[in-house]
C-alpha positions in Angstrom: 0.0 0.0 0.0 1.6 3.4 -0.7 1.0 7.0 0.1 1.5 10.1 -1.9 1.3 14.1 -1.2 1.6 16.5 -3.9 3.3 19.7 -2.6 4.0 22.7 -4.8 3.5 20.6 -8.2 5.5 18.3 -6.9 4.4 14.4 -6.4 6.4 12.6 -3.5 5.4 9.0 -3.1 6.1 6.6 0.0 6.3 2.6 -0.6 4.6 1.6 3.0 4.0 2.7 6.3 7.9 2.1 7.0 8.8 4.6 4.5 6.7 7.2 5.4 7.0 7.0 8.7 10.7 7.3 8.5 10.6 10.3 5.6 8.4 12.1 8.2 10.6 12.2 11.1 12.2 15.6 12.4 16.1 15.7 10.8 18.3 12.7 12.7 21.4 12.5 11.6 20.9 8.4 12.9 18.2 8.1 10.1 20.5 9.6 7.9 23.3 6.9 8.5 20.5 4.4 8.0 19.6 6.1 4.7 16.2 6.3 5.4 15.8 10.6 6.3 13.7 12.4 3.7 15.9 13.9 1.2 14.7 17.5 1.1 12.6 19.4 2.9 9.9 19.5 0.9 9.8 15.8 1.4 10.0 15.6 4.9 6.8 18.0 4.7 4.6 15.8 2.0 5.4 12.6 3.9 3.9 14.6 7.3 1.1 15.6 5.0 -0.1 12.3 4.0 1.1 10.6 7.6 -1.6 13.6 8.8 -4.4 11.6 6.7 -4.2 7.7 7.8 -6.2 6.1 10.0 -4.9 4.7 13.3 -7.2 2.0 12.3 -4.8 1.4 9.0 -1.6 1.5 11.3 -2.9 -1.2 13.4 -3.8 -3.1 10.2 -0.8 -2.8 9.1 2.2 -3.9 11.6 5.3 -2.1 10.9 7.4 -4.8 11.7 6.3 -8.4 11.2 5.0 -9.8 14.2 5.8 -13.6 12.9 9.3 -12.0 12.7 9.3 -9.9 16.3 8.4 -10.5 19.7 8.1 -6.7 20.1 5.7 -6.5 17.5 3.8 -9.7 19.0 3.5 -8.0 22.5 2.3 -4.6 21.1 -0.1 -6.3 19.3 -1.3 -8.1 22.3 -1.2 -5.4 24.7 -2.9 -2.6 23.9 -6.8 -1.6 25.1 -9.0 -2.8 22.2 -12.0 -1.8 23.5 -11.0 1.8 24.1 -9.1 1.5 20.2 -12.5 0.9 19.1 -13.9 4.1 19.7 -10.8 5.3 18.0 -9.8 3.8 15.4 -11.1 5.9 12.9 -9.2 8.8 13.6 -6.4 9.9 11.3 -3.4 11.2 13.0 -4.1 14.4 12.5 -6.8 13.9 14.8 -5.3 12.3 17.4 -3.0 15.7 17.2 -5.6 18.1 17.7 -7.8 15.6 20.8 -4.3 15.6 22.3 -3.9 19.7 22.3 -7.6 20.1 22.4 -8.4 21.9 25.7 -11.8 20.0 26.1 -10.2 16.6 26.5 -9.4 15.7 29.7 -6.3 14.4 31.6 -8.5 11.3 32.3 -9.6 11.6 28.1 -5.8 11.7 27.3 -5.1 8.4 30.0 -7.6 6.4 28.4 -7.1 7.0 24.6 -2.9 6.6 25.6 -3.7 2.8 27.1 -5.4 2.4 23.8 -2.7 3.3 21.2 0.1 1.2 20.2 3.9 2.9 20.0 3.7 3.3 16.3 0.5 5.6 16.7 1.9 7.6 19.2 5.4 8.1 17.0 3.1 9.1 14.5 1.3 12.0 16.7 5.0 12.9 17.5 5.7 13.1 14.1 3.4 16.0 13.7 4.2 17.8 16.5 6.0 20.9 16.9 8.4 21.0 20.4 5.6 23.2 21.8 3.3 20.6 21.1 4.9 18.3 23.0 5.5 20.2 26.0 2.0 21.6 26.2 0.3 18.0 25.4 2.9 15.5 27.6 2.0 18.1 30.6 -1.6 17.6 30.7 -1.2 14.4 32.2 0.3 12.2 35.5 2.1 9.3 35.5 2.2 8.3 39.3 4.4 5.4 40.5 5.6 3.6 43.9 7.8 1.6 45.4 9.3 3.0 48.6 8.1 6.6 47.5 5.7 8.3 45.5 6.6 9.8 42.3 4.8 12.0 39.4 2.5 13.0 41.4 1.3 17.2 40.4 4.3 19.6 41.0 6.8 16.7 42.3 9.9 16.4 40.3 12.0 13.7 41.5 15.7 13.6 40.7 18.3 10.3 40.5 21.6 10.7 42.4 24.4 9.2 40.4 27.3 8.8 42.0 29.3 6.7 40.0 32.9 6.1 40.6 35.4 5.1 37.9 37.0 1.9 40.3 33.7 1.2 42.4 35.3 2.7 45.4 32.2 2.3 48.0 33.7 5.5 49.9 33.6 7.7 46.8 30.1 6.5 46.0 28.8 6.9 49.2 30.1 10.6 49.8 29.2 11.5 46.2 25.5 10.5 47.2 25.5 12.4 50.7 26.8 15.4 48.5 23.7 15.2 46.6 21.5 13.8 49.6 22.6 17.8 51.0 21.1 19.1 48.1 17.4 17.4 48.7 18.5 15.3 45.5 17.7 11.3 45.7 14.5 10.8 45.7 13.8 9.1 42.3 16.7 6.6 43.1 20.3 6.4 44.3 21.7 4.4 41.3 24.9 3.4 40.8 26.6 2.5 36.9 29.0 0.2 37.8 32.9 0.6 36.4 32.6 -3.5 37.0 29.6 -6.0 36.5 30.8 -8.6 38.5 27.9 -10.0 40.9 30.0 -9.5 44.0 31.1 -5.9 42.7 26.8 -5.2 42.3 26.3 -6.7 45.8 29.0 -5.1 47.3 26.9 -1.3 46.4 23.9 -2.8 46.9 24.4 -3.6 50.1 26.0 -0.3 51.6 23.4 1.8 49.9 20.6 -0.4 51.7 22.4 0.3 55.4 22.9 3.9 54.4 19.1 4.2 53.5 18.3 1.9 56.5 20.4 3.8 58.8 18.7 7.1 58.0 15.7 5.8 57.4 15.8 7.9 54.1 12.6 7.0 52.0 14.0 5.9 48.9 15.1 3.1 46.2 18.8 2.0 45.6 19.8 0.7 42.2 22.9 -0.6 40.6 22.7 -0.4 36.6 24.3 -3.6 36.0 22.9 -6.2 33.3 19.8 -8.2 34.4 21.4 -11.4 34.9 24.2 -10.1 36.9 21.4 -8.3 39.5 20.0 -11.6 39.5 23.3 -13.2 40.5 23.5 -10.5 43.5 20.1 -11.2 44.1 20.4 -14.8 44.5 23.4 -14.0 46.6 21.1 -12.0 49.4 21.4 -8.6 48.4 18.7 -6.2 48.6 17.4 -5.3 45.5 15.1 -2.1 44.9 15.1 -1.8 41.5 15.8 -4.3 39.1 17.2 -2.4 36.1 17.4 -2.8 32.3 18.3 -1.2 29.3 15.9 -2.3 26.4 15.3 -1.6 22.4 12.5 -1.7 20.0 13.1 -5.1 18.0 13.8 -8.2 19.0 17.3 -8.4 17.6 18.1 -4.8 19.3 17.2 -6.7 22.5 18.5 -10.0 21.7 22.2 -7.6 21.3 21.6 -6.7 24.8 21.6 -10.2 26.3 17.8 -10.4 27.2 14.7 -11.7 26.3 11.1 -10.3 27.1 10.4 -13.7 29.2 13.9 -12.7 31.4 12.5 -9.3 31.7 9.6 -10.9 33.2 11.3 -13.7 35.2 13.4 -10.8 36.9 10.5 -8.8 37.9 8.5 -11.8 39.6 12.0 -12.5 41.2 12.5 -9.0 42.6 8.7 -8.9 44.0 9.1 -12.4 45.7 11.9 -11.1 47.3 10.3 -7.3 48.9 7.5 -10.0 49.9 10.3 -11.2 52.3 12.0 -7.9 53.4 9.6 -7.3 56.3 12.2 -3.8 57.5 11.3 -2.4 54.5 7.9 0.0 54.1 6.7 -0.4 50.7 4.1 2.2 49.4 4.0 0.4 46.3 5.0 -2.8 44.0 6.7 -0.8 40.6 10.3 -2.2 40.7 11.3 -1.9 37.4 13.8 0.8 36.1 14.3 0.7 31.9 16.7 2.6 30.0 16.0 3.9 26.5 17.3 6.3 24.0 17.5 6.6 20.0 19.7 5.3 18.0 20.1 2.0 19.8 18.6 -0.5 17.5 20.8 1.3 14.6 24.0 0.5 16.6 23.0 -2.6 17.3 22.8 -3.5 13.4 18.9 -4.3 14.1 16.8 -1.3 12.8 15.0 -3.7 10.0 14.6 -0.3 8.1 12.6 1.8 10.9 13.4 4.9 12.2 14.6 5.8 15.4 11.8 7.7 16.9 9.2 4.9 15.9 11.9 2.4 17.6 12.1 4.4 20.7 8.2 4.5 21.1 8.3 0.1 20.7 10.9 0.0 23.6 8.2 2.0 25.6 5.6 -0.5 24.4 7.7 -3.2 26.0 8.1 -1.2 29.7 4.3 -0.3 29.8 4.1 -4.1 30.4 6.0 -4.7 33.4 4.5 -1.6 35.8 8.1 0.3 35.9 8.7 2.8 38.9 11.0 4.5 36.4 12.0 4.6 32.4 14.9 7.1 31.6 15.6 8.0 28.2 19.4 9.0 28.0 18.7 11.2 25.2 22.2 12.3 24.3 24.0 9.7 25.4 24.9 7.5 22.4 26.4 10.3 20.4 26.5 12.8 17.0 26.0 9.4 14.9 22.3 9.5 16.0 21.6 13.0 17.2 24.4 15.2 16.1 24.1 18.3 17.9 21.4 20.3 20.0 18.6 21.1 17.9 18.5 17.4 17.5 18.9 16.2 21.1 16.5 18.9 22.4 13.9 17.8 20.0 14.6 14.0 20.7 14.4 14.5 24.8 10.3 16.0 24.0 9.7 13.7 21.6 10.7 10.5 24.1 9.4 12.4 26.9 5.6 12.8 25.2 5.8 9.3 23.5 6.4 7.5 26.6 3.9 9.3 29.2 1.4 9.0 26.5 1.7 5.5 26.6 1.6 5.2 29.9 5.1 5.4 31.6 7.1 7.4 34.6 9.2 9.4 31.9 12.4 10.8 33.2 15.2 12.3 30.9 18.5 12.1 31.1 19.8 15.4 29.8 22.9 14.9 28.7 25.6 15.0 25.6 28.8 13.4 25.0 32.3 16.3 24.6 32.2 15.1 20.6 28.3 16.5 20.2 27.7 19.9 19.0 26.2 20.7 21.8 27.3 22.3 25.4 26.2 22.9 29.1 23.6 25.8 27.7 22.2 22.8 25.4 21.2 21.0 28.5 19.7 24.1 30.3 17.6 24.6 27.6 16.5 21.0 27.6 16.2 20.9 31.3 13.9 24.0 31.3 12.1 22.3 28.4 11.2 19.2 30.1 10.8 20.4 33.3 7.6 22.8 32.3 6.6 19.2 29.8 6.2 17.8 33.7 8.9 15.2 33.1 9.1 12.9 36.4 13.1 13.2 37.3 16.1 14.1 36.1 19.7 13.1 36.7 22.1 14.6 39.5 25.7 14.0 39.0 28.2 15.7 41.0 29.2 19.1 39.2 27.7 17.3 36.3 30.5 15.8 34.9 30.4 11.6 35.0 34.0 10.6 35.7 33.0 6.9 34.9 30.9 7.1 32.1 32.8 10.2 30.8 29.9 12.5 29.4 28.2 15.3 30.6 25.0 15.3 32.7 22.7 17.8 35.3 23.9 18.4 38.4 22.7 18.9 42.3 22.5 22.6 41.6 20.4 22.1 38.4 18.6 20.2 40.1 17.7 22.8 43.1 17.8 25.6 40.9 14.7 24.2 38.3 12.7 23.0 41.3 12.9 26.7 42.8 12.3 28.1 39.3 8.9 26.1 38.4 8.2 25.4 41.7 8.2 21.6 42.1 8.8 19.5 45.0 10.5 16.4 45.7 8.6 13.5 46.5 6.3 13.7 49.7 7.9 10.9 51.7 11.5 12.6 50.7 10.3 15.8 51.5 9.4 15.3 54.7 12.5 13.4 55.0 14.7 16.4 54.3 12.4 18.8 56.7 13.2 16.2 59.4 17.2 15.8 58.8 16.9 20.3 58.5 18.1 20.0 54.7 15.3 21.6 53.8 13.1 24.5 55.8 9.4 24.8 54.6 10.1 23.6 50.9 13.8 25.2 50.2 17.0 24.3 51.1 18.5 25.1 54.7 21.4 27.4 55.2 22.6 24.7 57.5 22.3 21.7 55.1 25.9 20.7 54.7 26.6 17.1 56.0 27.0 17.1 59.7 30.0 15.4 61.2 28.1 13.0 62.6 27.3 12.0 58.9 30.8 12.3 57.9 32.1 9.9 61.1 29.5 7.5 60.5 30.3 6.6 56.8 33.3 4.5 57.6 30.7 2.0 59.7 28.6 1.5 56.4 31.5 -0.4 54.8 31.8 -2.8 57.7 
C-alpha cells in the first residue's frame, strides 16, 4: 500500500508505512546513517502531510514490523486496550493531534485513549508535533508510581543521584550520594553504573546503599545499573534489590544484542517482587520495581533497525516497559552520540519527543539530559532542555556531582540544576523525601536550609557502612 502528497506541483510517493513513517521524522542524523531521512525538505513535509491523513485503524492493520518476525511486534499487538481502540480507530493522526492539544479533552480523556494506542501511533502524533506541542500535550497528564516513595505526582519532580565512581570505590560512591543527599536530591533513586559487573562488585553497592538508607531511614530506592542477569546473581546472593534495572530496544534483535529476552524481563520482575515479599524492615508504598533505560539510536547501533526509524523504535521499547509496571523509564537522550543525534537542535527535539511518546503510553518518563564532549552541543544545550522538560512535567532528572560523569565520561545535570529548576517552576520532591529532608533540617518549609551541609556525625558514621 503506498502513500502520496503532492506539494508545490511536486508528487512525492512513500512505498509503505515504513517509508513514510521514517521520511516524516524531524532531521536525525541516525536516520540519515540508516539512509532512510527524507531527502529534502519539501519531502519531509509531503510525507507529514499524508502521515496527517491515515487512519490509526490502517496503522494497526498494518504492523510495521512483522510480528511472525518480532516478539516486540507480537506484545504490542497483544497489549494494547482494544475496547477503548475501538472508539478510535477511525481517527487519522491528524486527529489524534488536535484531541491531544484540544483543551476540552481531559487528563482522564488523554489516560484512556494513551492505554489504547500502540507505539507506532503515538510516534506518529509525535511526528506531527511541533516541540511546543509536546511540551503543552505530555504536561496535561500524571504518570504516578511507587515503590518506597511516590513519584509523578502534580508539581513533584524527583531527581536520581548518580554517583558513580570510575574503580567502584564504596567511599567515593557513598560521599558522592551524601553530597547530593545535602542538596534534597535522591529521591527518584540512588543508582549506581558500575565501572565493573561482576555479581560481588553489584552486591558489594547494593548492600552499603541499603544500610545507608536503612540507617537514615531515608525513603527511597537503591539501584545498581548492572545487566539483568548479573542483579540476578547478587540477588540470588542476598542482596537487597530495589530496582531491578534494564536497558531495552524496540526489536527483537536490538534486545536479543543486549543479552535479554522479554520472558527474562519478566522472570526478573516476579524475582525481585518475591523477594520485597520477604524484606519485612522495609515500608513499601507500592509494588513498581522496574527501572528501563532507552534512547534513540540504539537499534541502529546494534545493526537491528530492519529499516525503521529511530523515533518509531524508541516508542516500541516503551511499548515493551508499559508491560511490566516500571517505577522509572529514563531516556538517555544524548548519550549514544552525533551518529544519531548530532548536535542540540536534534537532542532537544529527541528528549520532548521520548518524553511525550512514553507518558502518552503510559510510563514514569524521566530524561536524562545529557551529551557526550564530541556533540555539537554544550552545558547551555542542557539548560535549555532541562527548562524544556521540566515545564513538559517530566518525572526526574539526573544529578551527577558538578555534572561531569568521571566513569561514564559524558556530561550530565547536576545537584545545583537540580535545586535551581525546582525553585524556578516550583516543584517539590517526592512527599515521603520531602518530609525526610524537613526532618534531617536539609530543607526548611520547601527550600534548602542554610545549615544543610553534612554534619559530622554523617561524615564519622560513613566508615561503619562499609563494615
Amino acid at each position: 500500500m503506498g502513500y502520496s502528497a503532492t506539494l508545490r506541483g511536486q508528487t512525492f510517493t512513500f512505498a509503505d508505512l515504513r517509508e513514510l513513517f521514517a521520511r516524516a521524522n524531524e532531521e536525525k542524523s541516525g536516520d540519515q546513517l540508516a539512509g532512510i531521512a527524507a531527502r529534502s525538505e519539501s519531502e519531509r513535509v509531503a510525507a507529514k502531510w499524508a502521515l496527517s491523513d491515515v487512519s490509526l485503524g490502517e496503522i494497526l492493520a498494518h504492523p510495521i514490523l512483522d510480528p511472525d518476525h518480532d516478539d516486540v511486534s507480537r506484545l504490542i499487538l497483544a497489549t494494547y486496550d482494544a475496547a477503548v481502540f475501538g472508539e478510535i480507530r477511525s481517527w487519522s493522526v491528524g486527529e489524534l493531534r488536535e484531541r491531544l492539544l484540544d483543551h476540552r479533552s481531559t487528563e482522564a480523556d488523554l489516560v484512556r485513549w494513551g492505554a489504547a494506542l500502540t507505539p507506532e501511533m503515538a510516534a506518529a502524533a509525535a511526528k506531527l508535533m511541533s516541540n511546543k506541542d509536546l511540551i503543552i500535550a505530555a504536561n496535561r497528564f500524571r504518570r504516578v508510581t511507587r515503590c518506597r516513595n511516590t513519584l509523578g505526582e502534580e508539581g513533584v519532580l524527583a531527581i536520581r543521584i548518580q554517583p558513580n565512581h570510575p574503580s567502584d570505590d564504596l567511599m567515593g560512591i557513598l560521599f558522592a550520594t551524601l553530597d547530593g543527599l545535602c542538596y534534597g536530591c535522591g529521591d527518584a533513586v540512588i543508582g549506581v553504573n558500575p565501572a565493573g559487573d561482576s555479581p560481588g562488585t553489584v552486591a558489594g553497592i547494593l548492600r552499603v546503599l541499603d544500610r545507608l538508607i536503612s540507617r537514615y531511614r531515608i525513603p527511597t530506592q537503591a539501584c545498581v545499573l548492572a545487566h539483568i542477569t548479573t542483579q540476578l546473581a547478587a540477588l540470588d546472593a542476598g542482596a537487597p534489590v530495589d530496582l531491578l534495572f534494564q536497558s531495552i530496544a524496540g526489536t527483537q534483535a536490538a534486545n536479543a544484542s543486549f543479552g535479554i529476552t522479554l520472558d527474562l524481563l519478566r522472570e526478573g520482575r516476579q524475582r525481585v517482587l518475591d523477594q520485597h515479599q520477604s524484606r519485612n524492615d522495609v515500608a513499601w508504598v507500592g509494588s513498581d520495581v522496574m527501572y528501563f533505560e532507552t534512547g534513540q539510536g540504539s537499534a541502529l547501533s546494534a545493526e537491528a533497525h530492519h529499516g525503521i526509524d529511530q523515533l518509531t523504535l524508541e516508542a516500541r521499547a516503551y511499548g515493551i516497559a508499559r508491560t511490566l509496571n516500571p517505577f522509572l523509564v529514563n531516556s538517555v537522550v544524548g548519550f549514544i552520540g552525533p551518529e544519531y543525534l548530532f548536535d542540540e537542535r536534534q537532542i532537544i527535539r529527541a528528549g520532548l519527543e521520548d518524553h511525550f511518546m512514553g507518558k502518552l503510553l503510559g510510563l514514569p518518563m524521566g530524561v536524562d539530559v545529557c551529551y557526550t564532549n564530541h556533540a555539537a552541543a554544550d552545558q547551555n544545550s542542557a539548560d535549555n532542555l532541562l527548562v524544556l522538560l521540566a515545564s513538559a512535567g517530566c518525572n526526574y532528572f539526573m544529578g551527577v556531582p558538578c555534572s561531569d560523569d568521571v566513569m561514564l565520561n559524558y556530561q550530565s545535570t547536576s545537584y545545583h540544576d537540580a535545586l535551581g529548576i525546582r525553585q524556578l517552576l516550583k516543584r517539590r520532591p517526592a512527599p515521603e523525601f520531602a518530609g525526610w529532608l524537613e526532618g534531617q533540617g536539609i530543607f526548611q518549609k520547601g527550600a534548602l536550609s542554610d545549615n544543610s551541609g553534612p554534619s559530622d556525625l554523617w561524615i564519622s558514621d560513613l566508615p561503619r557502612l562499609l563494615a
